[in-house]
C-alpha positions as CSV (number, residue, x, y, z in Angstrom):
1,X,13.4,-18.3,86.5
2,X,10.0,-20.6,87.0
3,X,11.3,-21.2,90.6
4,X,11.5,-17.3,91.3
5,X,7.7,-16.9,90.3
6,X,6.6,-20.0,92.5
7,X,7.9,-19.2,95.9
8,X,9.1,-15.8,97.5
9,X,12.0,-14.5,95.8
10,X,14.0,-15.0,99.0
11,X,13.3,-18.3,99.6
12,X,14.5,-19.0,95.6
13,X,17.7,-16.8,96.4
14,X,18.1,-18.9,99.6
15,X,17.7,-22.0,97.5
16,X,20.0,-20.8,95.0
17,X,22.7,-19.8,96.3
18,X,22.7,-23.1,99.4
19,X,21.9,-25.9,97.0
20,X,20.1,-27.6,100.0
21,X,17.8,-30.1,99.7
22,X,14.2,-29.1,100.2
23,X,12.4,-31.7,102.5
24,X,8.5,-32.7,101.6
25,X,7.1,-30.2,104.8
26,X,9.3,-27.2,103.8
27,X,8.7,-27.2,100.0
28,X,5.2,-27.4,101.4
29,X,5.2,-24.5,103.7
30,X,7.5,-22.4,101.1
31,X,4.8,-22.7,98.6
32,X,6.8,-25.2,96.4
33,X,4.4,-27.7,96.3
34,X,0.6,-27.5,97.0
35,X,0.1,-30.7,98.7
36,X,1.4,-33.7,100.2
37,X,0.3,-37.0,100.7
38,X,2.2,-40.4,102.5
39,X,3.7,-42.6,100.0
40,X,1.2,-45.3,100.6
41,X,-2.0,-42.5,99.7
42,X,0.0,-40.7,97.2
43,X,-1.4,-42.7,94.0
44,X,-5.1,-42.6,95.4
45,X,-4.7,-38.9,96.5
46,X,-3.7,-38.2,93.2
47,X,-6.7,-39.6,91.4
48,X,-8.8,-38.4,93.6
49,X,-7.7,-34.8,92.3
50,X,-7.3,-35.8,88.7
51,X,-10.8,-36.9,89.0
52,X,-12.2,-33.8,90.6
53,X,-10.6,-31.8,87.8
54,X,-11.6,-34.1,85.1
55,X,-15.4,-33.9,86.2
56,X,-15.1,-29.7,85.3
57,X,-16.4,-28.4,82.1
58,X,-13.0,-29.1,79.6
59,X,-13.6,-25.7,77.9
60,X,-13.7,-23.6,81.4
61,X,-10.7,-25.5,82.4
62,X,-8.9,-24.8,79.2
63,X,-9.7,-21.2,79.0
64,X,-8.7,-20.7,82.5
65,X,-5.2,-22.3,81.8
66,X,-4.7,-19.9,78.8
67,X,-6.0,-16.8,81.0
68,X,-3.5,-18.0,84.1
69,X,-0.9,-18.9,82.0
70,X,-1.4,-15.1,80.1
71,X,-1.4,-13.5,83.3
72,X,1.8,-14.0,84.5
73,X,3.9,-11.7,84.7
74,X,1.7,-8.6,84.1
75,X,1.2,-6.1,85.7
76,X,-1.6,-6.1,87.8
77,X,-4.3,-4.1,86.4
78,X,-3.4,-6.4,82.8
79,X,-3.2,-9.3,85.0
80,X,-7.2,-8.3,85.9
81,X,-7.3,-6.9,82.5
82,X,-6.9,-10.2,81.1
83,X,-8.7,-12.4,83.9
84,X,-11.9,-10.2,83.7
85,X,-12.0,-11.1,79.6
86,X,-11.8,-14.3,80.2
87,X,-14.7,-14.4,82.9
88,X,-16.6,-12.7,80.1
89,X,-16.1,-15.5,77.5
90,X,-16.4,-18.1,79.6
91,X,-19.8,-16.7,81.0
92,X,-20.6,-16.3,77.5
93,X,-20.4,-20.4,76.6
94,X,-23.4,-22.1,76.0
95,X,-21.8,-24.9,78.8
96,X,-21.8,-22.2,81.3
97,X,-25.3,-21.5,81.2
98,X,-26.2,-24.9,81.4
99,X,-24.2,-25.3,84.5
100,X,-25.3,-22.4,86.1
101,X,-28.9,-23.8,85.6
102,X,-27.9,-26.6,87.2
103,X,-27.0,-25.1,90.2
104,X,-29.4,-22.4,90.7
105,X,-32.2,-25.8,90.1
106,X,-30.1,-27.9,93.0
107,X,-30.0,-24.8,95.6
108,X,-33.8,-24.0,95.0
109,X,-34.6,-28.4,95.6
């Protein structure tokens, strides 16, 4: 079922029903997989993102998880339903105002 909601439900019958094995490039152009790196860059590629990610406010991370994770499945005005709300209360965080200050001070500089 997960595999029918990552890729195109044809390409998940296709997989389905052949078994085949999925090289790196096609699970990347199917949509399987977001990136890819070479074996030799894959551990500092992958730091490099788990940094990026770690270096985001944890609470507008974690309420974006819940709000994608809720989403799924909806239909699409609840889907926006749902992602709008969660805008709201993250826009609503002390954190965010903070960081929003921060920016509007380093575009004005």
């Amino acid at each position: 079922m997960a595999l029918s909601r990552r890729i195109a439900p044809a390409q998940a019958f296709e997989l389905l029903t052949t078994g085949e094995f999925v090289s790196a490039s096609r699970a990347h152009a199917i949509g399987l997989v977001n990136r890819l790196a070479a074996p030799e860059a894959l551990a500092g590629d992958t730091m490099a993102l788990a940094r990026q990610i770690a270096a985001k406010d944890p609470g507008a991370i974690r309420l974006g998880k819940a709000a994608f994770r809720a989403q799924m499945g909806l239909p699409l005005d609840q889907a926006y339903a749902l992602a709008g709300q969660a805008m709201v209360d993250n826009a609503m965080r002390p954190e965010t105002a903070a960081e929003i200050g921060a920016f509007l001070d380093r575009r004005n500089t």
